[in-house]
Kinemage of the C-alpha trace (Angstrom):
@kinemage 1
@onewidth
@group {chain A} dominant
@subgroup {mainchain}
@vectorlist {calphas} color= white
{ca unk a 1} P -122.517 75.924 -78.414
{ca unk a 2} L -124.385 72.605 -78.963
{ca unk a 3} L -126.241 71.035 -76.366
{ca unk a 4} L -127.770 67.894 -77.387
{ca unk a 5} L -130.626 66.001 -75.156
{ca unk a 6} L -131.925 62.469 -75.867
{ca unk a 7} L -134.117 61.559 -73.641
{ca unk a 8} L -134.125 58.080 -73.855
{ca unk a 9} L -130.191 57.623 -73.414
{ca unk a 10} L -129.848 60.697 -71.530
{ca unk a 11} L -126.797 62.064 -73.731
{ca unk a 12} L -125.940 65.254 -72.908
{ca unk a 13} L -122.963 67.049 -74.727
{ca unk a 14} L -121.583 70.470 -75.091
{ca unk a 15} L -118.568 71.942 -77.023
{ca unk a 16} L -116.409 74.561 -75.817
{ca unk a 17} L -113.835 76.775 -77.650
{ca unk a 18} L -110.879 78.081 -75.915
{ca unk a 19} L -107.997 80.087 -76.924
{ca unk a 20} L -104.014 78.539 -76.957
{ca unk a 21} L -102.995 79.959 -73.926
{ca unk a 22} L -101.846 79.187 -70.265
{ca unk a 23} L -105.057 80.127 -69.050
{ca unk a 24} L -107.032 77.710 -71.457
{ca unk a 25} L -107.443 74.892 -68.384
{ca unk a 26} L -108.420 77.078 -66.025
{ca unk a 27} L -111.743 78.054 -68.381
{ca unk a 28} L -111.831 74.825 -69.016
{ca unk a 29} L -112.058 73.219 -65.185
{ca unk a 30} L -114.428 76.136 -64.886
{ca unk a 31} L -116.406 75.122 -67.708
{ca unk a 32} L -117.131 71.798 -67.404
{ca unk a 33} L -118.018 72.066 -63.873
{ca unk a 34} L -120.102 74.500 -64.921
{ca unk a 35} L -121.997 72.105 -67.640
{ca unk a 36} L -121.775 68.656 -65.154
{ca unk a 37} L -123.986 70.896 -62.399
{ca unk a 38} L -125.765 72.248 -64.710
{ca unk a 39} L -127.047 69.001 -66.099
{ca unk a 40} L -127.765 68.245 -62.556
{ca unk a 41} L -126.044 64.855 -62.299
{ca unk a 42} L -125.338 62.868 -59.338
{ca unk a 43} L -121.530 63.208 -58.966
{ca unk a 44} L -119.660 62.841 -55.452
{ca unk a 45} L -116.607 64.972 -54.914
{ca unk a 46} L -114.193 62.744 -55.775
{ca unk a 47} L -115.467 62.221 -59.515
{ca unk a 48} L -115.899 66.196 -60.220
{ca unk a 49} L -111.891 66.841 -58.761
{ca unk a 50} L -110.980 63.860 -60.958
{ca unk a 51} L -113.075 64.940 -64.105
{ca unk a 52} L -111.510 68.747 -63.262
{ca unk a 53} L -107.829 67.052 -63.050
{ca unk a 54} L -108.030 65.209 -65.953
{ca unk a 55} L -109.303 68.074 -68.159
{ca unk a 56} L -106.765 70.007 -66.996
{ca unk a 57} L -103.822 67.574 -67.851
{ca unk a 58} L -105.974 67.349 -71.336
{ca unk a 59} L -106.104 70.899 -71.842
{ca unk a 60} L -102.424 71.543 -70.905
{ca unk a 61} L -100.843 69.039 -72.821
{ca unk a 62} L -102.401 70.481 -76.043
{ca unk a 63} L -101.848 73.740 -75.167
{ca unk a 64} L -97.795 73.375 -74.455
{ca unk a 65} L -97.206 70.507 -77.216
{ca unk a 66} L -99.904 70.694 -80.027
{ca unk a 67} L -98.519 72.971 -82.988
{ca unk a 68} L -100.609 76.335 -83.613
{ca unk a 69} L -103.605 76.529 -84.947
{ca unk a 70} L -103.829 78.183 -88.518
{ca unk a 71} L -104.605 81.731 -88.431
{ca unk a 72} L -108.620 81.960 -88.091
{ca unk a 73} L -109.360 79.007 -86.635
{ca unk a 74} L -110.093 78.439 -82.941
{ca unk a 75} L -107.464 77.150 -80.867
{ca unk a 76} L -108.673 74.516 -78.503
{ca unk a 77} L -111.875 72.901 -78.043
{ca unk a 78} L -113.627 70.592 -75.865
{ca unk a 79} L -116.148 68.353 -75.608
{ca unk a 80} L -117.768 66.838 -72.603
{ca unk a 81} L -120.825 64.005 -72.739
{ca unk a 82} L -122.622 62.477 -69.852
{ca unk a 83} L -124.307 59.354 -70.882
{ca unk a 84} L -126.585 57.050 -68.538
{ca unk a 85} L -123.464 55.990 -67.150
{ca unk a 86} L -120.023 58.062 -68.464
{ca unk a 87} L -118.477 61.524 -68.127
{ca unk a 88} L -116.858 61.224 -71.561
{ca unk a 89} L -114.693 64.046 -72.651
{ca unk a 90} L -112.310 65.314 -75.489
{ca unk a 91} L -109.797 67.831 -76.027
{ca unk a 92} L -109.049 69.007 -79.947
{ca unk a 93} L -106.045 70.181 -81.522
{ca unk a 94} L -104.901 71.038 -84.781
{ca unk a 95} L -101.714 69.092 -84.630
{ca unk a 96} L -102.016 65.508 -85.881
{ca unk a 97} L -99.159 64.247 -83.839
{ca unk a 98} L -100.452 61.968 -81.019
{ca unk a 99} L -99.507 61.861 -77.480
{ca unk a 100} L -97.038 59.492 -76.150
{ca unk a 101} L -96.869 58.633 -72.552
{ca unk a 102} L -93.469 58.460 -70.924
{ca unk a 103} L -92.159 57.465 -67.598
{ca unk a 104} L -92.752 59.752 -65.009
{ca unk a 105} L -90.028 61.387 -63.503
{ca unk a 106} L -91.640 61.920 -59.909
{ca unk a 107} L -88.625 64.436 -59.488
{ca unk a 108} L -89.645 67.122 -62.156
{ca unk a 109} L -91.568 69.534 -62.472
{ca unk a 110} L -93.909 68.223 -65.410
{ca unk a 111} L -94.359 65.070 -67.757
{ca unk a 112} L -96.538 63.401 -65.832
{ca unk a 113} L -99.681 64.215 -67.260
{ca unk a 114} L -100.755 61.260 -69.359
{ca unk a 115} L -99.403 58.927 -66.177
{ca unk a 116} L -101.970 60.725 -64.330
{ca unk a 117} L -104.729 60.591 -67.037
{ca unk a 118} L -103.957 56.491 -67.485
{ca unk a 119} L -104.094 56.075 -63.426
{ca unk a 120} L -107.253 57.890 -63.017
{ca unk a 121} L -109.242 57.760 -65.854
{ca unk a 122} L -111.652 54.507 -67.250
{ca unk a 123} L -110.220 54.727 -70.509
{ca unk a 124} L -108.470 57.241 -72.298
{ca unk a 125} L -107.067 57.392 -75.812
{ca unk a 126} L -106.130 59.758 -78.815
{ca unk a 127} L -107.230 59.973 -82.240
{ca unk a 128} L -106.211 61.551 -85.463
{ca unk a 129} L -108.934 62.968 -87.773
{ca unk a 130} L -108.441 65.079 -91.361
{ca unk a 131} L -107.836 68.560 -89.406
{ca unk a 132} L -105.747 67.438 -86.140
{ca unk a 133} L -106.406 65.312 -82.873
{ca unk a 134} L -108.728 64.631 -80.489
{ca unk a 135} L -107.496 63.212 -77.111
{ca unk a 136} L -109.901 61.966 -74.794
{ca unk a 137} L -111.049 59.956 -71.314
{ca unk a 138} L -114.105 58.672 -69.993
{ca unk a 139} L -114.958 58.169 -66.262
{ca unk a 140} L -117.574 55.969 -64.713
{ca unk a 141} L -120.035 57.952 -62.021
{ca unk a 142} L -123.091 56.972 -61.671
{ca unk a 143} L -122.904 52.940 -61.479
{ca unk a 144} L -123.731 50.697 -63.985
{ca unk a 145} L -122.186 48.840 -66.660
{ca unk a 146} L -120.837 51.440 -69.413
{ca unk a 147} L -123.381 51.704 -72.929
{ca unk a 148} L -121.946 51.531 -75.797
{ca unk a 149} L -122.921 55.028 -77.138
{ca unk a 150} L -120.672 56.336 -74.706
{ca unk a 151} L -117.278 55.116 -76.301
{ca unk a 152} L -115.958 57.704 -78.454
{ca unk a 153} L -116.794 57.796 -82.318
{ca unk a 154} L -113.649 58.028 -84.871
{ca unk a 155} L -114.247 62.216 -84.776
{ca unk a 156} L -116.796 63.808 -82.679
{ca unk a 157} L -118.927 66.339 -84.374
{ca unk a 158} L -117.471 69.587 -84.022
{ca unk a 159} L -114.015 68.777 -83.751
{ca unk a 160} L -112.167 71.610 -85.493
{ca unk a 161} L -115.111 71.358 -88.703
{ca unk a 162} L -113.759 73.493 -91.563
């Protein structure tokens, strides 16, 4: 894993690989909670069970509709950033098909997922790049307007590289 420090914008990122399973957003809420204390920022509870939510409804969604990942290659991975102002995170796939957000049925079981990630995130969008997706939300915590260098770039480093 990456972890990349500038000290004068205070990025912080870090990639995590996890397998295609049911399991995959448990790691991952366990994960990134893991890397957001570590980096000792200043979040309040309500931010970290949002950031945790959000990556799980990331995580899920690619594992239960992105197609498998060719034999070899790793299944899901993640990226999280905390800039000056942003939790910024993504979620790759191999499958180039993009989410589509549907009415929630409050009723079932599932399908709300991207309702949830629209309602809670700052922003959140999905992106196709030459060896799948990336889907992705930021969050604002620590005050401030929002840099620039925090919006996502057309395919983070690392996603999927052959």
């Amino acid at each position: 894993m990456n972890v990349l420090t500038d000290s004068t914008s205070r990025l912080l990122s870090r990639w995590c690989d996890l397998p295609c399973s049911p399991i995959a957003s448990s790691i991952a809420r366990r994960w990134v909670s893991g890397m957001l204390t570590s980096w000792k920022l200043p979040l309040s509870s309500a931010n970290e069970a949002t950031i945790a939510e959000l990556t799980s409804e990331l995580v899920t969604n690619a594992v239960q509709h992105a197609a498998p990942p060719p034999p070899g290659s790793s299944g899901i991975r993640i990226n999280v950033r905390a800039g000056a102002t942003t939790i910024w995170l993504a979620v790759c796939d191999h499958d180039r098909t993009l989410p589509t957000r549907r009415a929630p049925d409050f009723l079932a079981e599932s399908g709300r997922g991207l309702f949830l990630v629209e309602a809670q995130a700052d922003q959140w969008g999905a992106v196709q790049h030459e060896n799948g997706k990336y889907v992705w939300f930021s969050l604002q915590c620590h005050g401030g307007a929002q840099p620039a260098s925090a919006m996502p770039p057309a395919t983070p480093s690392g996603c999927h590289e052959r």
